[in-house]
N, C-alpha and C positions, 0 to 999 in steps of 0.2 A: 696206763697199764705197764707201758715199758721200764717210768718210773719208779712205780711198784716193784716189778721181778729187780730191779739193779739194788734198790735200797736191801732187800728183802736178801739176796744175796752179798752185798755187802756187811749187812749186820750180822749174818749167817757166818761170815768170812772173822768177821771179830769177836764172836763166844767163841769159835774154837781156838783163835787164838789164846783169847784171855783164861781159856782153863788151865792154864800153866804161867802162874807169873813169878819172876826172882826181881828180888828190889835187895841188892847185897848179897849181906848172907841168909834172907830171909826167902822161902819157900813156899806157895800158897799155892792151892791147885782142889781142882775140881774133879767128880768122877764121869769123863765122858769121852770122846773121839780124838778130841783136843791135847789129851794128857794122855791117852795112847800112844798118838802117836810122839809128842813128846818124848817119853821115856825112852821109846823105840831108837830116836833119833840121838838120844843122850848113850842109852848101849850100844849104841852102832850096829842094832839089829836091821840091816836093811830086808829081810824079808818082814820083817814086822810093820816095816815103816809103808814098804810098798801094801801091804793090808790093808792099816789104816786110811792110805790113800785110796786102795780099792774100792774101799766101804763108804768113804765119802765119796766118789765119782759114781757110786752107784745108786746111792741115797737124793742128791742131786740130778741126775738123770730120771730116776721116779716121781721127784718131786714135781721138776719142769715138766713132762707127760702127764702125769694124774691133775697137777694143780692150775700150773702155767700158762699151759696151751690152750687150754678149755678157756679158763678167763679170758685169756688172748682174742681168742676167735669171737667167742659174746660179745668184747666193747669192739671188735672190730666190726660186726653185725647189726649189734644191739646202739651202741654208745658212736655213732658216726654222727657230724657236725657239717653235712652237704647240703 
């Protein structure tokens, strides 16, 4: 399970990245959290950036309570190896 949550946010950690990629002068980007905050960070909007950041610590935090934890507790209960 533990493996699970770190992949899970790991990979989670790389689409926001990649919705914003420059290769040159070349520009590609996607419409999500990632390109939010982005742009934010490119205008030098720091109340914008700290949003973004908001929304993902928050999103995160739901996630890990509704999804994480429950899993957690099951193989901890359910999936034990004694």
């Amino acid at each position: 399970m533990t493996g699970a949550l770190t992949a899970s946010g790991g990979s989670w950690n790389a689409s926001i990245v990649a919705e914003a990629v420059s290769w040159g002068d070349r520009h590609i980007e996607a419409v999500g959290l990632g390109a939010y905050i982005a742009h934010a960070t490119v205008a030098g909007n720091a109340g914008r950036v700290a949003l973004g950041v908001a929304v993902m610590s928050l999103f995160v935090t739901a996630l890990n309570r509704a999804l994480w934890r429950p899993l957690y507790r099951y193989s901890e209960r359910r999936l034990r190896l004694d």
